[in-house]
C-alpha angles and dihedrals in degrees: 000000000000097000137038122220128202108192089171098105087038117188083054113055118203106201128181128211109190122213107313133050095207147134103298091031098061085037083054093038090045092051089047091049086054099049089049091048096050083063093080085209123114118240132148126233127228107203117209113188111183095185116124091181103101091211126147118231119247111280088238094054099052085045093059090045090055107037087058088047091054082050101057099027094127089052095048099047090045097052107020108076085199139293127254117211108216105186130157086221128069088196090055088060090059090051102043088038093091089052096054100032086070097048092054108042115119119232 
């Protein structure tokens, strides 16, 4: 399992992404995002990504991650308040900012 999820404080979701945002990790996230959307509930996400490594993920993964997001964007903005980005590294956040700018933009 590439993430970690924490439903206790539900609405609010803290996931964890480890230290990669790679292949498996966005399948897993995606799935998660899904499963949270078919709720039909509202709740907000607080991302913690523990990586140091400033690498950026591979062109085709953050492509997957936001085509789907293009794809679910009214069901996103309807149920997601909004997502906060905890990282230990403020170059990780220019680099991930593409990927979360697109799942919470509003439509």
């Amino acid at each position: 399992m590439a993430i970690t999820k924490d439903e206790s404080n539900w609405p609010i979701i803290s996931l964890s992404l480890g230290g990669n945002f790679d292949q498996e990790t966005v399948e897993e996230y995606i799935a998660y995002w899904e499963e949270l959307l078919s709720r039909q509930s509202p709740f907000g996400l607080i991302m913690l990504h523990s990586s140091e490594k400033n690498i950026r993920p591979e062109c085709a993964v953050i492509q997957l991650y936001m085509n789907w997001c293009k794809r679910n964007k009214h069901e996103i903005a309807q149920y997601c308040s909004g997502i906060a980005v905890v990282m230990q590294n403020a170059k990780l956040l220019a680099l991930y900012k593409p990927v979360t700018a697109v799942s919470t933009k509003r439509t």
